[in-house]
N, CA and C atoms as an extended XYZ file, in Angstrom:
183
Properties=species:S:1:pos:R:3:atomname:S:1:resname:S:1:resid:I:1 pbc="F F F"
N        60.449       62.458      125.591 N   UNK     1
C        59.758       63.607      126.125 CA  UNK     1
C        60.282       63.908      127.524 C   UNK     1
N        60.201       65.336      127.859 N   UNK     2
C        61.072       65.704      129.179 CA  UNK     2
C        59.223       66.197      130.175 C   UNK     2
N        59.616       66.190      131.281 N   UNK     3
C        58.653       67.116      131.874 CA  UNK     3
C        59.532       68.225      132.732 C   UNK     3
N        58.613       69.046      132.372 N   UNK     4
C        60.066       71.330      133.057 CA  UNK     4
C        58.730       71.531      133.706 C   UNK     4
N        58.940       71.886      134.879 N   UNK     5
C        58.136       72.694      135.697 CA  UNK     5
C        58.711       74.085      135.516 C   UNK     5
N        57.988       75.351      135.297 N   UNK     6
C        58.184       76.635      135.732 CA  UNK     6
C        58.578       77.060      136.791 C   UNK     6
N        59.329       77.135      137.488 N   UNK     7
C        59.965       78.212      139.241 CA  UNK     7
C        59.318       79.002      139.090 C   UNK     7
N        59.327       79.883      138.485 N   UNK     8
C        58.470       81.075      138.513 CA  UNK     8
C        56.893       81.199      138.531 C   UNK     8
N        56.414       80.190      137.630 N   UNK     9
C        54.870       79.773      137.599 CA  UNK     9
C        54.444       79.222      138.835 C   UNK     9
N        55.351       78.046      139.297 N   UNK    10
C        54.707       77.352      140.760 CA  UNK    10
C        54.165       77.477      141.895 C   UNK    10
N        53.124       77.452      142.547 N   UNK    11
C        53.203       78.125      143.635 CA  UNK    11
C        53.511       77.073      144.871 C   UNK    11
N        53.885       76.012      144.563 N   UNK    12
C        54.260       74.959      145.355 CA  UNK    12
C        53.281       74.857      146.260 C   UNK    12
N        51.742       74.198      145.275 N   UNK    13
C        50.988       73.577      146.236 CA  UNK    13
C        51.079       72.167      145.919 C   UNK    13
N        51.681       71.475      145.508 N   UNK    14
C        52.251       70.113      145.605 CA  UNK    14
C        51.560       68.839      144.865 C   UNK    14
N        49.722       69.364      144.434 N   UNK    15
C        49.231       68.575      143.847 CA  UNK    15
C        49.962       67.529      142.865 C   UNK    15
N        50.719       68.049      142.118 N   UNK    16
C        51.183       67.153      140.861 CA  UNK    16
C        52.537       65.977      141.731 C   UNK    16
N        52.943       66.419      142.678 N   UNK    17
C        53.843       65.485      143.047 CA  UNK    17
C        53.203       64.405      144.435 C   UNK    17
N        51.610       64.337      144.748 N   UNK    18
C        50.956       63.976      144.892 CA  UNK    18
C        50.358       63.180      144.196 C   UNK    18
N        50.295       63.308      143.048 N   UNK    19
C        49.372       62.862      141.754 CA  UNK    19
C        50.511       61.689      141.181 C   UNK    19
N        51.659       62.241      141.477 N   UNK    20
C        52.714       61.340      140.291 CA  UNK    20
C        53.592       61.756      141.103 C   UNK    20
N        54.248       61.085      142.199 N   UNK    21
C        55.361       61.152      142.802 CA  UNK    21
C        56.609       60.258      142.483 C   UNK    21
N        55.757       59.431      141.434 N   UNK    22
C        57.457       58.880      140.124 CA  UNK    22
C        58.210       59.668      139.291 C   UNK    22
N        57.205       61.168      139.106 N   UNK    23
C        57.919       61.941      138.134 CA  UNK    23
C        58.338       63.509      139.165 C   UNK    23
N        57.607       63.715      139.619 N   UNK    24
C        57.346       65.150      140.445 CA  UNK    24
C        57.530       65.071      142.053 C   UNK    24
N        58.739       66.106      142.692 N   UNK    25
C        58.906       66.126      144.390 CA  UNK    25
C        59.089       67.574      144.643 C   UNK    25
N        58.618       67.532      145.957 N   UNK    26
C        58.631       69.008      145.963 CA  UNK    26
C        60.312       69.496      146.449 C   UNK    26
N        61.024       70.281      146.409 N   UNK    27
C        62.423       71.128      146.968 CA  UNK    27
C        61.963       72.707      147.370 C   UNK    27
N        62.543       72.688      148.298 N   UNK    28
C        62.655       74.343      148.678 CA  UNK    28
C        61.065       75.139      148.404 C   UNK    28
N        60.128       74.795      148.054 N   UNK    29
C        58.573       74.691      148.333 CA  UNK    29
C        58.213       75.316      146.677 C   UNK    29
N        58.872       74.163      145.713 N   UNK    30
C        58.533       74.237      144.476 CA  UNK    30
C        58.483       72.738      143.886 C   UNK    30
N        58.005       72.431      143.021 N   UNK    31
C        57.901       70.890      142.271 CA  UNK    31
C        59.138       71.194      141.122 C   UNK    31
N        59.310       69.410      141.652 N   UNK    32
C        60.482       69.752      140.249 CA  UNK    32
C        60.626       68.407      139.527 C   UNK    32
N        60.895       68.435      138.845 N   UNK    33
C        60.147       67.328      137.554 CA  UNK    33
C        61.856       66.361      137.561 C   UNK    33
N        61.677       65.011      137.670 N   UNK    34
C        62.179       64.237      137.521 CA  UNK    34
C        63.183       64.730      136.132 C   UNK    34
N        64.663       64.763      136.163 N   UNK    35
C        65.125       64.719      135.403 CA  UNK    35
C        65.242       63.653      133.839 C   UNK    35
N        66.033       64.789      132.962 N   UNK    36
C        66.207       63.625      131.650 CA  UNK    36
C        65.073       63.286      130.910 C   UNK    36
N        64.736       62.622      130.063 N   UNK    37
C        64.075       61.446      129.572 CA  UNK    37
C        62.951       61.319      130.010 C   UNK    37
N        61.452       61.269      129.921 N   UNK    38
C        60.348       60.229      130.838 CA  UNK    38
C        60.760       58.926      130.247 C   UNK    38
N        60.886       58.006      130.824 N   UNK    39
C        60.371       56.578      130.965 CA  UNK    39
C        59.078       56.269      130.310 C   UNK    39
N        58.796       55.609      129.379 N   UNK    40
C        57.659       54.627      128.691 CA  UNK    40
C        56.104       54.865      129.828 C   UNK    40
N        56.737       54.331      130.659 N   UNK    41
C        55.828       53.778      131.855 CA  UNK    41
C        55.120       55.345      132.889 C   UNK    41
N        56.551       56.490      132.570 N   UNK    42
C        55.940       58.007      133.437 CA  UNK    42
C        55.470       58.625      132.601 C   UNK    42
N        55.172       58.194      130.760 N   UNK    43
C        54.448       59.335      130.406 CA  UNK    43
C        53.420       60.015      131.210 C   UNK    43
N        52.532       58.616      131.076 N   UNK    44
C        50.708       59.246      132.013 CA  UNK    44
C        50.922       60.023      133.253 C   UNK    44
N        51.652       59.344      134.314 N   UNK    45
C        51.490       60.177      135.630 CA  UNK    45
C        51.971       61.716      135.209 C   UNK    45
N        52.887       61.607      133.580 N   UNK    46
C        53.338       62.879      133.937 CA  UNK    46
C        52.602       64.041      133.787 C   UNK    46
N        51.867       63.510      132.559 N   UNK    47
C        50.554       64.226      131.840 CA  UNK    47
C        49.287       64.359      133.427 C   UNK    47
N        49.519       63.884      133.971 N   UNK    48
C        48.414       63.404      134.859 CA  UNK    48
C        48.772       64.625      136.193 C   UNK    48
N        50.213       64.482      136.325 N   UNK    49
C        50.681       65.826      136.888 CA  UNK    49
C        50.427       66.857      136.614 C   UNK    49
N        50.843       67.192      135.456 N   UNK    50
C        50.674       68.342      134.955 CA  UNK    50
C        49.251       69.258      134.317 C   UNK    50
N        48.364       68.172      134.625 N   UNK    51
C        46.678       68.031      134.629 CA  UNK    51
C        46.086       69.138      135.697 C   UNK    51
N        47.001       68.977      136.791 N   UNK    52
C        46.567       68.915      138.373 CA  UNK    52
C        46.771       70.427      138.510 C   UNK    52
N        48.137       70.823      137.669 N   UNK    53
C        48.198       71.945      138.486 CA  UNK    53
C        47.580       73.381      138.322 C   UNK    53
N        47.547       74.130      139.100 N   UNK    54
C        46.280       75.076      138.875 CA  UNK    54
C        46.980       76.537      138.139 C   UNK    54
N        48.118       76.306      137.977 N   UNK    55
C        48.917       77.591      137.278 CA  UNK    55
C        49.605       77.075      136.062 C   UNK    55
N        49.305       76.010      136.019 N   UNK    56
C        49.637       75.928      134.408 CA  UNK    56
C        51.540       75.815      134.234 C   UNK    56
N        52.099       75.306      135.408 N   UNK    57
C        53.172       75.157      135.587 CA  UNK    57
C        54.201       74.454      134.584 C   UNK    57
N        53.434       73.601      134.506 N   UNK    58
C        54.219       72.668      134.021 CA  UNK    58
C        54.012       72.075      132.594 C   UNK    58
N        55.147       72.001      132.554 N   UNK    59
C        55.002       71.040      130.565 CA  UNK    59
C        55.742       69.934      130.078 C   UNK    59
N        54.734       69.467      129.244 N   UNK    60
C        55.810       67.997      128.831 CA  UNK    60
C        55.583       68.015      126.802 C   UNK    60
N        57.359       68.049      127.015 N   UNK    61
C        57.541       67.750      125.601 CA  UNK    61
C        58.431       67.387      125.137 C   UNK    61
């Protein structure tokens, strides 16, 4: 499973890379989702990220 943040959806208030800063950092005042693959171990934070955010940014699949 991958996690894609939206650019366009984000409004780069940072919650999710707060929440899960193993999967999610902010650049240029947008979140951007750890490349590749999740890891076994980043499913949850990623789901847990993507919980947080208030525009519906982000997805994991």
């Amino acid at each position: 499973m991958k996690a894609k943040v939206d650019p366009e959806k984000c409004i780069g208030c940072g919650l999710c890379a707060q929440v899960s800063p193993e999967v999610y950092h902010m650049e240029a005042e947008v979140a951007v989702a750890a490349p590749g693959e999740l890891m076994e171990d980043q499913l949850e934070p990623a789901k847990e990220g993507a919980e947080q955010c208030p525009v519906d940014a982000i997805t994991i699949s």
